[in-house]
PDB file of N, CA, C and O in Angstrom:
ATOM      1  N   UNK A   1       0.816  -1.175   0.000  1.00  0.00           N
ATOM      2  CA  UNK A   1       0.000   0.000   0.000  1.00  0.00           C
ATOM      3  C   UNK A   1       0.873   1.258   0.000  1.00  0.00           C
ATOM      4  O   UNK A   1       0.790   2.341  -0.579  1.00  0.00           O
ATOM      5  N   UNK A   2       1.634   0.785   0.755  1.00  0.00           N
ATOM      6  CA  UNK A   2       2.625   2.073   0.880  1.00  0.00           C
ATOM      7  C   UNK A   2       3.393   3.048  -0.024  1.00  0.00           C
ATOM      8  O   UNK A   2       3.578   4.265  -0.043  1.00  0.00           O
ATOM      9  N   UNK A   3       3.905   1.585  -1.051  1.00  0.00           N
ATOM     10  CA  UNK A   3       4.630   1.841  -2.451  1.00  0.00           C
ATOM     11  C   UNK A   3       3.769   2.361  -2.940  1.00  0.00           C
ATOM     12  O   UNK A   3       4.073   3.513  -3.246  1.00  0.00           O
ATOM     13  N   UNK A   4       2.490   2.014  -3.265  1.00  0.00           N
ATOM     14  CA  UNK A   4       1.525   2.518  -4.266  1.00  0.00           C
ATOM     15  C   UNK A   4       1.019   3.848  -4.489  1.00  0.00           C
ATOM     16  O   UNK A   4       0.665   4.536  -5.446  1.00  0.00           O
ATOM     17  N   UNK A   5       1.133   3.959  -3.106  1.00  0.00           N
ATOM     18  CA  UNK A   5       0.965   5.619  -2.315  1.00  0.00           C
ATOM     19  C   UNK A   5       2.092   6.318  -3.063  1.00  0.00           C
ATOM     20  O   UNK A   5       1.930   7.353  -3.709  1.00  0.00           O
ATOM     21  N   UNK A   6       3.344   5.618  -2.912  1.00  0.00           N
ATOM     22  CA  UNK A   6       4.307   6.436  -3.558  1.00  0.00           C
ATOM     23  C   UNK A   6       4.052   6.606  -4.826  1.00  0.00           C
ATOM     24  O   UNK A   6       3.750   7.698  -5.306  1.00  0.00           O
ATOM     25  N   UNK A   7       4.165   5.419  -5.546  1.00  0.00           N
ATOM     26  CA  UNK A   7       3.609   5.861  -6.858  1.00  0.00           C
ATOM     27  C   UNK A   7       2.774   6.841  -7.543  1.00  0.00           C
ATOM     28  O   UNK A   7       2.986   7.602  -8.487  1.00  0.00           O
ATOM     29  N   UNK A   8       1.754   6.603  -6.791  1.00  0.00           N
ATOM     30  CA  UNK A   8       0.655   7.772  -6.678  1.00  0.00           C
ATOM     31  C   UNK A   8       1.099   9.156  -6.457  1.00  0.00           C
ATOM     32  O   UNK A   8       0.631  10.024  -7.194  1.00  0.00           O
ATOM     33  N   UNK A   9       1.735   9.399  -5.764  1.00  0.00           N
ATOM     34  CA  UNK A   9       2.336  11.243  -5.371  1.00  0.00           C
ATOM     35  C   UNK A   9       3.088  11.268  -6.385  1.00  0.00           C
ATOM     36  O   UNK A   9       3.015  12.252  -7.121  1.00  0.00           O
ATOM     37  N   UNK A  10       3.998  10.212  -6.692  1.00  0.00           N
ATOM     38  CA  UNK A  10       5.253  10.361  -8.028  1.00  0.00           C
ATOM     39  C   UNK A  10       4.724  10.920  -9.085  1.00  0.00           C
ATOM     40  O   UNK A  10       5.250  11.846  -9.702  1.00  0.00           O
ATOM     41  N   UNK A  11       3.656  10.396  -9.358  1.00  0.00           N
ATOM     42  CA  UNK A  11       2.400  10.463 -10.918  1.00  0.00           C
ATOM     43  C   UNK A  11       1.806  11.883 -11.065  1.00  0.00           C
ATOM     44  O   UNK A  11       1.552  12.692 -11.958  1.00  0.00           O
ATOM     45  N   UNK A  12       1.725  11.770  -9.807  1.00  0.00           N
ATOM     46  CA  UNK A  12       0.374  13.553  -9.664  1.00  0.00           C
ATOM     47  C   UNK A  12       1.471  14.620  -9.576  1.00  0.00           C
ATOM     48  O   UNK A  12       1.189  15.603 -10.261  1.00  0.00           O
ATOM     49  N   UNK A  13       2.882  14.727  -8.796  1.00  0.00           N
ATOM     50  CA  UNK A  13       3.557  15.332  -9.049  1.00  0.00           C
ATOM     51  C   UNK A  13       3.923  15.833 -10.592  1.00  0.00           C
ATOM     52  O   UNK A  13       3.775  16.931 -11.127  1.00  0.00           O
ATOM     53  N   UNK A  14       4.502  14.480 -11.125  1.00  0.00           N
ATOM     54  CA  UNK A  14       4.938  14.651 -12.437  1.00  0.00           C
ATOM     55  C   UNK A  14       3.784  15.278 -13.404  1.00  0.00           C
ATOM     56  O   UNK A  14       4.029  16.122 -14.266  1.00  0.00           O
ATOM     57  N   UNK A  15       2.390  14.703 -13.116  1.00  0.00           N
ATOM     58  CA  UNK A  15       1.321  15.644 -13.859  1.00  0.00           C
ATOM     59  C   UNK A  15       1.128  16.887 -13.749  1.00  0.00           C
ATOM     60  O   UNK A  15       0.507  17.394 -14.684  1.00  0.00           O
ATOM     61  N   UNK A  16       1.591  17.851 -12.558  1.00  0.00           N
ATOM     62  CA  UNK A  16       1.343  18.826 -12.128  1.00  0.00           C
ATOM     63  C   UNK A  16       2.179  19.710 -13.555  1.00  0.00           C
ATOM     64  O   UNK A  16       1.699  20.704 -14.100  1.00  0.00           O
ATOM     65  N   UNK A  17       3.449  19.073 -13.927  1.00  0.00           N
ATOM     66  CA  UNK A  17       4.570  19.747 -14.647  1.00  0.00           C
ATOM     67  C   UNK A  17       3.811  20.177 -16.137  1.00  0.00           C
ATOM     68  O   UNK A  17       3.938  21.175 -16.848  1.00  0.00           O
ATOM     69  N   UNK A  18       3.073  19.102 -16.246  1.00  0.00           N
ATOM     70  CA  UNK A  18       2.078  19.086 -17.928  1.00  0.00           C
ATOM     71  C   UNK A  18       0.871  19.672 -17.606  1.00  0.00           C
ATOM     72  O   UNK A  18       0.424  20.041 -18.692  1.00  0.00           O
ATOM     73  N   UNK A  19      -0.097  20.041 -16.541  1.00  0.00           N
ATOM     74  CA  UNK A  19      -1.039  21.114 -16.242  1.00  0.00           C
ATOM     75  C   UNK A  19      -0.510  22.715 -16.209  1.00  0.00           C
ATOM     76  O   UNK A  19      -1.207  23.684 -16.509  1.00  0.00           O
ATOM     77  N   UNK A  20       0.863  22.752 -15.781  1.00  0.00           N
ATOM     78  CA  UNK A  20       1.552  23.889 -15.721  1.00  0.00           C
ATOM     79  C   UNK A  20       1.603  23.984 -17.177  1.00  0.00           C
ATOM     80  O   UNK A  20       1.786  25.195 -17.053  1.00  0.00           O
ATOM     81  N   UNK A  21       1.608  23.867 -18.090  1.00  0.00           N
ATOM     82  CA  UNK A  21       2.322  23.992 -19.465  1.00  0.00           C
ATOM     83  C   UNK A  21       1.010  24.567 -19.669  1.00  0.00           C
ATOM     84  O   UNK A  21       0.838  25.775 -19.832  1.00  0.00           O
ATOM     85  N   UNK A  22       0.062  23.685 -19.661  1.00  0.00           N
ATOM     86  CA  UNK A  22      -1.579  24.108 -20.345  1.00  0.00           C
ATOM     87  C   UNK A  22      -1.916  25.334 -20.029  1.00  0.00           C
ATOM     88  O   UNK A  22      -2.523  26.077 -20.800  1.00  0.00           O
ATOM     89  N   UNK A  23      -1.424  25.754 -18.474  1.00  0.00           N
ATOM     90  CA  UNK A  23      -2.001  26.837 -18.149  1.00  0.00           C
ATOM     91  C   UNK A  23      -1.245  28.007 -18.755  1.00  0.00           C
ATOM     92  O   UNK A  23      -1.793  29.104 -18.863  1.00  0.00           O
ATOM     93  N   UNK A  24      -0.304  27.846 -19.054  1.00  0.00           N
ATOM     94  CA  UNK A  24       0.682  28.786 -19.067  1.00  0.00           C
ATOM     95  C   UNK A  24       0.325  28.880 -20.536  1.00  0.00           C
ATOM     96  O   UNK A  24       0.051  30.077 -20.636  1.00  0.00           O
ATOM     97  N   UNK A  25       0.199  28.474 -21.452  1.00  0.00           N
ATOM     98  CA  UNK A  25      -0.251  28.525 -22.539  1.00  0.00           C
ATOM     99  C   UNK A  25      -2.053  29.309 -22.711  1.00  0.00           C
ATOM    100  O   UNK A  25      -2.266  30.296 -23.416  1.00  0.00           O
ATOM    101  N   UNK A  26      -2.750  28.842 -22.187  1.00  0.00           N
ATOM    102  CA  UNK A  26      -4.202  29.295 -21.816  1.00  0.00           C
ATOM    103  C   UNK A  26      -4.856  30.838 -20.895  1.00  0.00           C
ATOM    104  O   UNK A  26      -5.962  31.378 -20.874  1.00  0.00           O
ATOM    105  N   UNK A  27      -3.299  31.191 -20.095  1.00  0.00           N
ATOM    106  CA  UNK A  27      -3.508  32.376 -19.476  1.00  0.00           C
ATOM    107  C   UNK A  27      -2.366  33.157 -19.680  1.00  0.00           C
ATOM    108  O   UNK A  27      -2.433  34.386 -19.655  1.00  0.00           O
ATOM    109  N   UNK A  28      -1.092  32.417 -19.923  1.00  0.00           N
ATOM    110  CA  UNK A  28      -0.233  33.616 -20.215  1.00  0.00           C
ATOM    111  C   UNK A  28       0.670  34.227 -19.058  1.00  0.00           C
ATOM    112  O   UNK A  28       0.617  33.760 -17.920  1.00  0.00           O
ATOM    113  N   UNK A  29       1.407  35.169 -19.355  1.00  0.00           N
ATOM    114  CA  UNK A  29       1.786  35.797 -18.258  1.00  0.00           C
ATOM    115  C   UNK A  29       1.112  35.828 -17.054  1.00  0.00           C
ATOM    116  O   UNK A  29       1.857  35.662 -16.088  1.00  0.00           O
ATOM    117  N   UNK A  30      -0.028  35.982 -16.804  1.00  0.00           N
ATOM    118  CA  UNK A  30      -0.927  35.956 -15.367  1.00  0.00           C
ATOM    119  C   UNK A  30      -0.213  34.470 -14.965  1.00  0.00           C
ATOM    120  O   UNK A  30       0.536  34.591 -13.996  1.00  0.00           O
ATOM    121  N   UNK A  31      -0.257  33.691 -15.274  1.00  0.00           N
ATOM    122  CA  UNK A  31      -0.094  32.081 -15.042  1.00  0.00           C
ATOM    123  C   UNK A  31       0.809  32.018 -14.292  1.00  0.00           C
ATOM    124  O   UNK A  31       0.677  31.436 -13.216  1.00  0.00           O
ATOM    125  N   UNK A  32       2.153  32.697 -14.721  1.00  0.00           N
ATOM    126  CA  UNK A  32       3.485  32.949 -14.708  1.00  0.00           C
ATOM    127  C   UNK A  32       3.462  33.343 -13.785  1.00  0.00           C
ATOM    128  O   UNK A  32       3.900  32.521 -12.981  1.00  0.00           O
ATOM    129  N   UNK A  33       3.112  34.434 -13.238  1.00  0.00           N
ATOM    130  CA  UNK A  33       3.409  35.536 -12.158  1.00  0.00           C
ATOM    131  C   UNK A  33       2.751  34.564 -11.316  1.00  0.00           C
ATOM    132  O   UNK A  33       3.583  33.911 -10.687  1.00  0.00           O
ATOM    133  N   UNK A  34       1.321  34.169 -11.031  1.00  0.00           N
ATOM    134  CA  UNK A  34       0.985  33.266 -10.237  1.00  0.00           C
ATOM    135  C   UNK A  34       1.987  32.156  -9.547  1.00  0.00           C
ATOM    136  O   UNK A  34       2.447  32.011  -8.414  1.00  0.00           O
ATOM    137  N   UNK A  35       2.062  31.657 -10.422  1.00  0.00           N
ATOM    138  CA  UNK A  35       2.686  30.497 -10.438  1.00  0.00           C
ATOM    139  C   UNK A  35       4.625  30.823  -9.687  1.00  0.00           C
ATOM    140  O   UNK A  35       5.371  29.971  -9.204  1.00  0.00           O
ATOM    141  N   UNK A  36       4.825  31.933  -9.824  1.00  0.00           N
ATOM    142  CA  UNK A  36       6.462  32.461  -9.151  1.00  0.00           C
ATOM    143  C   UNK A  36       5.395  32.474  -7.820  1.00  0.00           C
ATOM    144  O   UNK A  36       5.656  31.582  -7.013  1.00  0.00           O
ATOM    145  N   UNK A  37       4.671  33.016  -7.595  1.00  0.00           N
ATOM    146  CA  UNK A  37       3.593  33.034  -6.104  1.00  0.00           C
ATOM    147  C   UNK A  37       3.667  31.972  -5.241  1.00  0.00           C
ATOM    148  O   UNK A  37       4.194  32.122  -4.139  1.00  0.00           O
ATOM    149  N   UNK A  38       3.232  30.969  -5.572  1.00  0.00           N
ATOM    150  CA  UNK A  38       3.159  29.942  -4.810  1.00  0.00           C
ATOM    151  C   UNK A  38       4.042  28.497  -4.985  1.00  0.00           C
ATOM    152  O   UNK A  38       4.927  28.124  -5.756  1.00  0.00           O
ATOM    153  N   UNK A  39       3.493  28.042  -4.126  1.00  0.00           N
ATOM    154  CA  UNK A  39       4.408  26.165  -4.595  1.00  0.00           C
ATOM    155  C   UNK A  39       3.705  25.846  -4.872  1.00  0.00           C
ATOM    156  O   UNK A  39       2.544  26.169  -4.620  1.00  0.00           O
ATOM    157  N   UNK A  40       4.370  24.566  -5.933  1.00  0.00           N
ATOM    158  CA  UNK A  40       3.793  23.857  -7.248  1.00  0.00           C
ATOM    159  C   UNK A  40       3.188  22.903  -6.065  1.00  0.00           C
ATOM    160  O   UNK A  40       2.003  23.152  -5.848  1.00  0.00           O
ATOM    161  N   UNK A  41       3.596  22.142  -5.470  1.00  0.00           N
ATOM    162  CA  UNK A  41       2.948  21.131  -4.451  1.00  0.00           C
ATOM    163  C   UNK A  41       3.864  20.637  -3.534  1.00  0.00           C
ATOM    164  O   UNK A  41       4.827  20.081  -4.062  1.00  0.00           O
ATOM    165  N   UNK A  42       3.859  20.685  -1.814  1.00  0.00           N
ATOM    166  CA  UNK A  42       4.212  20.488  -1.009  1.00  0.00           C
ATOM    167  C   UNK A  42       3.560  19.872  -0.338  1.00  0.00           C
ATOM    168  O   UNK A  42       2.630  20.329   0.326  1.00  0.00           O
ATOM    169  N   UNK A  43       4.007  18.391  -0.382  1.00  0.00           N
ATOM    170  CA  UNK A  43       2.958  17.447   0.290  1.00  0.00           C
ATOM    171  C   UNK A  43       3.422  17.445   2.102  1.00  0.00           C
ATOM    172  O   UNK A  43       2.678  17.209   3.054  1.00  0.00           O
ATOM    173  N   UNK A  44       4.877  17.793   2.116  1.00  0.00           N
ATOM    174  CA  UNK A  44       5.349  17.834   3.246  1.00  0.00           C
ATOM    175  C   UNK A  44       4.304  18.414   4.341  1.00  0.00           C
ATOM    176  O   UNK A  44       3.550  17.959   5.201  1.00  0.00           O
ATOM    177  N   UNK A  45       4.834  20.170   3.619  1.00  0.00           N
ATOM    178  CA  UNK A  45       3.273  21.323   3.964  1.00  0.00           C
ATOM    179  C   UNK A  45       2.779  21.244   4.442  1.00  0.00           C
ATOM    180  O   UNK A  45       2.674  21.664   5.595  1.00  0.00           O
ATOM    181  N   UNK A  46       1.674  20.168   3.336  1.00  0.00           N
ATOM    182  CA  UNK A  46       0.275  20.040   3.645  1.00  0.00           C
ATOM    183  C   UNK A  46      -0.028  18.933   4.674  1.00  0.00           C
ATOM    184  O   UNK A  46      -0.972  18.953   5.463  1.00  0.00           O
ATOM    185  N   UNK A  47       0.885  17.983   4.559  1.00  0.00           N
ATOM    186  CA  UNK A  47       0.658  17.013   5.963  1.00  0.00           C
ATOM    187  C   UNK A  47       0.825  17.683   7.156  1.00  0.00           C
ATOM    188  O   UNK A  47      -0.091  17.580   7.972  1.00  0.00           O
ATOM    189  N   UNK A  48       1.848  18.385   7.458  1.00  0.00           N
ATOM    190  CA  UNK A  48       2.011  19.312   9.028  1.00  0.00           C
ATOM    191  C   UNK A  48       0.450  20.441   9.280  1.00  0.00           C
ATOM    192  O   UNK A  48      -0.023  20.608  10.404  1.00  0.00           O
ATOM    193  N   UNK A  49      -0.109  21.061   8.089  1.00  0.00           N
ATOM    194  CA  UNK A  49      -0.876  21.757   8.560  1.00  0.00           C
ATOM    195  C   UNK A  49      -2.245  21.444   8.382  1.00  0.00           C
ATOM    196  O   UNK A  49      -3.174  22.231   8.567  1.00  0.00           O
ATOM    197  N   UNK A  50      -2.347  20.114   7.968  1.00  0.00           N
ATOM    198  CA  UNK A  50      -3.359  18.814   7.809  1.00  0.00           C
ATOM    199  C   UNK A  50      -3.303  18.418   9.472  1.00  0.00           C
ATOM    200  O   UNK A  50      -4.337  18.797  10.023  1.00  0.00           O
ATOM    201  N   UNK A  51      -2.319  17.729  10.432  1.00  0.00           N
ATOM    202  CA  UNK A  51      -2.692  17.042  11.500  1.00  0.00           C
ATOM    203  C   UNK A  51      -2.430  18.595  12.558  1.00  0.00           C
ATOM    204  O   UNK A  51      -2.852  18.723  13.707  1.00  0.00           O
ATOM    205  N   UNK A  52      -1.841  19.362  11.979  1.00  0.00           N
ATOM    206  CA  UNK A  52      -2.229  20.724  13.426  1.00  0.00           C
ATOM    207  C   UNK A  52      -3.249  20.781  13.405  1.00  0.00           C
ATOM    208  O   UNK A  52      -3.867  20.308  14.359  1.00  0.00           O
ATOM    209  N   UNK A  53      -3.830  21.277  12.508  1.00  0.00           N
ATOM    210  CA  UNK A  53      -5.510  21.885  12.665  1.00  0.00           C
ATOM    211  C   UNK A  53      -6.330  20.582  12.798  1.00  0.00           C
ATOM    212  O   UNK A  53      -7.514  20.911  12.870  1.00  0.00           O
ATOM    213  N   UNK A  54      -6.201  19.313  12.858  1.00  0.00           N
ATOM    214  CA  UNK A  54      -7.218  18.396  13.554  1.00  0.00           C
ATOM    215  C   UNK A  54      -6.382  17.887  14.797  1.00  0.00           C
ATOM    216  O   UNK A  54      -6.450  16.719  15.180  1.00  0.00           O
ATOM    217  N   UNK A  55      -5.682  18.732  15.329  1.00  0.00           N
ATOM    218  CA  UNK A  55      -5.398  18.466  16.751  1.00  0.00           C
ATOM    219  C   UNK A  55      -5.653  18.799  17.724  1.00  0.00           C
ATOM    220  O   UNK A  55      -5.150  18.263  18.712  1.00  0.00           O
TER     221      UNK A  55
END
């Protein structure tokens, strides 16, 4: 289960790289500037501020 899990984040990560393209193509500079804004995906992140706030 565990591996699979990995697999799974490996996949959606790597998809994130080919949704970035679409967008960036579809909006343009806005995309861009956005996208310098935030992180692409931090699962780390989101697990720490996933079990604070249900603690």
């Amino acid at each position: 289960m565990i591996l699979l899990g990995g697999i799974a984040c490996l996949l959606i990560y790597v998809e994130t790289f080919h949704l970035d393209t679409n967008l960036i193509k579809k909006f343009g500079e806005d995309y861009r500037k956005y996208k310098n804004k935030v992180p692409r995906l931090n699962l780390l992140y989101g697990f720490i501020k996933y079990f604070v706030r249900n603690i």
